[in-house]
Each structure stands twice: as C-alpha cells, then as structure tokens.
C-alpha positions, 0 to 999 in steps of 0.5 A: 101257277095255274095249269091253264098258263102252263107254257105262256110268256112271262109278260101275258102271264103279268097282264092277265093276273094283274089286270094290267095292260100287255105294255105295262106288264112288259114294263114290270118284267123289264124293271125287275119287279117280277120273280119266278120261283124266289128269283127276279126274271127280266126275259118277256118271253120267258115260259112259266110252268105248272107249279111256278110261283109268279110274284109281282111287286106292282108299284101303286100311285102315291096319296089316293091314286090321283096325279094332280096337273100341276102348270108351275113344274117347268117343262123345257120341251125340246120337241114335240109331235102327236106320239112322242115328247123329248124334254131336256131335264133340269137338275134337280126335278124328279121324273115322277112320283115315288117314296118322298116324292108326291108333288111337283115333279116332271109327270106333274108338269106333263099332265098340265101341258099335255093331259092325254098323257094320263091314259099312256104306260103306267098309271103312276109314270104316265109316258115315262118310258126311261129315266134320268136321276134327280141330279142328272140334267139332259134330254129324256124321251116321253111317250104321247100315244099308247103306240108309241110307249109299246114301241118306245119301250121295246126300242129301248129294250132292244138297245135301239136308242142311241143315248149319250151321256157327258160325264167328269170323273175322278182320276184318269182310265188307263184306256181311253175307251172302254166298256163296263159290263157288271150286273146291277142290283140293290146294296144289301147293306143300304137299300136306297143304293145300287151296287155290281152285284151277281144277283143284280141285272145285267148291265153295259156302259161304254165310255170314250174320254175325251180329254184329262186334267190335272189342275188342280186336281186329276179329272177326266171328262168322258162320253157315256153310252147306255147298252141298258138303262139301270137305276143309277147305271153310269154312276155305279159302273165308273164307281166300280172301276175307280173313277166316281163322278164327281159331285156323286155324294152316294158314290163316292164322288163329292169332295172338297177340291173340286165342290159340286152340289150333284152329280157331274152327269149330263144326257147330252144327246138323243138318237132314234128313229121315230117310233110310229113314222120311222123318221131318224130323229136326233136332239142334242143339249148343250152342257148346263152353266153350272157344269161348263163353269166346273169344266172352266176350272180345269186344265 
C-alpha cells in the first residue's frame, strides 16, 4: 500500500483504488471481498499501513455489462416511497444476477418498474442492500435513492433492522430459545456451500420455538432473528446445531417423510426506521400456501 494511505480506513482505501463510490466500497468490506495481507477484513474502518497488501474481489456485471429491464419478472411490492422499496419475494426468483444466473430475476424486474434504481449501490445488485436465497420466500427491503442505500446498508450493519424469519426444522431443541453464534464461511470441500468455520465471518441468529410436532414426524416451527446477514445464515446455524430446515437439500434437510421442493424458510416480518424520514416503519407477510399446507400436516 502506498505511503500516501498509511493510516486511511479501509473502505476510503477500496473507494480510491477501485474507483468505486464510498458506499459501494463499504458494501465490499461488509461482504468479505476485501483482504488485508492474505486475510478477509470486514471492519471499515480498519487503518491499513505502509506496506499493506489491500486485495479486492470487485464483482463485474454479468454479459456486457448491461441489466436489461425486464416488466414479466413479478414484483409484489408491498410498499413504497421516494427512497425505499420493501417487495415480499416469491420463492423461487433470484434477487440478482450471479454465476448461472443473467436474466429474469428480482433486479431485472425492479428496473422495469422503477428504472432510477440503476444509478443506486452497486452496478450489478442496483438497490440491493441484503439478500433472501432463491428458495427463501418473504420481504426484502430495496433502496430507491442513494441516501437511502448509504443508510440502509449502515442500518443494517448496525443490527438496527429488526428481520424475522419463520422456519420449520427438524427434531426439537431442548431449549425453547437460543442463540447460535458461529462464524460462517465457505466449505473447503464445496464452494458453492457455507459452512461454521473459524476463518469464517462472525455470524449470530437468535431463535424462539414456537410450537413441536411429532406426527407424523418430530418438527419444530420457530422464529429467527438475523443479529448479521450471511449467505445461507439460518440454514447453516440450525444445521449445525442438529435441527436442518426442512426441505433444505444443500443441508441436509430434505427428506422423504415430510417432502418439500425448498427450504421451509419464510422472511416473515420487517422493522425499522425510515432511513431518510425516521418514521418506525413495520411489514409483515403471511405464511405462503405451500408452507401453511406443510404446517397443516402436522400435529
């Protein structure tokens, strides 16, 4: 690292040698795709020195470059102001383009509908601030207005969005709440899965039961609640503690007494305050068909 940056933050240091804005370069760090000497710094305003090795994985827009607006992706939109965007998610649709993935996910759609979007975050997420997984249905919040994605990304690296998540796992905890606090990284032996790993990234979810079943098999339903927001967060801490969602296939949750064609895994709620306004703002989404129908067959 140049002498001139001895002593900057993290997140300048990615702005100015990426080219990239302050926000997107925060967004890098807070993703993990910044290392400092060999080793993945999550911390903004960690101060690099003289000598550093600063590496940045900067994602690239998939094909040429271009997001093409496409109106048939469907974009339940559940509200919606001059800064903020909260759409509750079907399963199934992607947020946003990635490997295999370059046409007709939730990104696509938003342009279509709301095109000053492209000019706000990142070129290729454009008013992505977090993310739900494919098969992960419920509401996920989007940014209209570049003040409001610099503030919706801090809020959230603050833990100030309150964002709940209905679950059904496997087995019964022998507590009926808890917390999981296991740092989350990639598997060595499949990269396209997340694992507990030392070397991962901190990582907290809190869960509450809300009641057990045990025909005709032994499920629990439960409420999650994100402290961070890690890819495959909640399916990788219940599977680590014995208690996979069911449907889960990538961990170990599908199986043949209680089918499921996706994770049983539902963004249910929503809570915080407006980023620009400051008014307390709350959404709810009520449990999909196919996941209610599950629920129905148990006792």
């Amino acid at each position: 690292m140049p002498r001139a940056l001895d002593g900057q933050r993290l997140d300048r240091v990615v702005a100015l040698v990426t080219g990239c804005s302050r926000a997107q370069a925060a967004a890098l760090v807070d993703e993990g795709a910044v290392a400092v000497g060999g080793r993945p710094v999550t911390s903004r305003s960690h101060r690099v020195s003289d000598g550093d090795v600063v590496e940045v994985e900067v994602p690239g827009p998939s094909g040429d470059g271009a997001l093409v607006p496409d109106p048939e992706v469907p974009v339940p939109v559940v509200h919606e102001d001059a800064d903020l965007i909260v759409v509750d998610k079907p399963a199934g649709l992607v947020v946003h383009s990635g490997a295999g993935q370059d046409a007709g996910t939730l990104v696509h759609g938003l342009l279509a509908r709301y095109p000053e979007v492209r000019g706000v975050g990142q070129e290729d997420r454009p008013g992505i601030v977090h993310r739900l997984d494919k098969g992960t249905s419920g509401l996920l919040l989007v940014a209209r207005s570049p003040a409001a994605y610099d503030a919706l990304v801090a809020m959230l690296a603050a833990h100030e969005v309150d964002r709940r998540y209905r679950a059904l796992v496997w087995g019964a905890p022998g507590s009926p709440t808890g917390m999981v606090d296991a740092p989350i990284g990639r598997s060595n032996r499949d990269r396209t899965r997340m694992a507990v790993s030392l070397r991962g990234r901190e990582a907290r979810t809190r869960y509450e039961v809300v009641r057990t079943f045990h025909e005709p098999v032994e499920a629990t339903e439960m409420v999650c609640r994100l402290e961070t927001g890690r890819t495959h967060q909640i399916r990788v801490h219940l599977a680590s503690i014995g208690h996979p969602v069911v449907g889960d296939a990538r961990y170990r949750g599908a199986r043949a007494s209680l089918p499921l064609d996706r994770p049983f895994l539902h963004a249910e709620r929503l809570e915080f305050d407006h980023p620009v306004t400051g008014e307390p703002l709350s959404f709810t989404s009520p449990l999909p068909d196919d996941l209610a129908a599950v629920l129905a067959g148990l006792a």
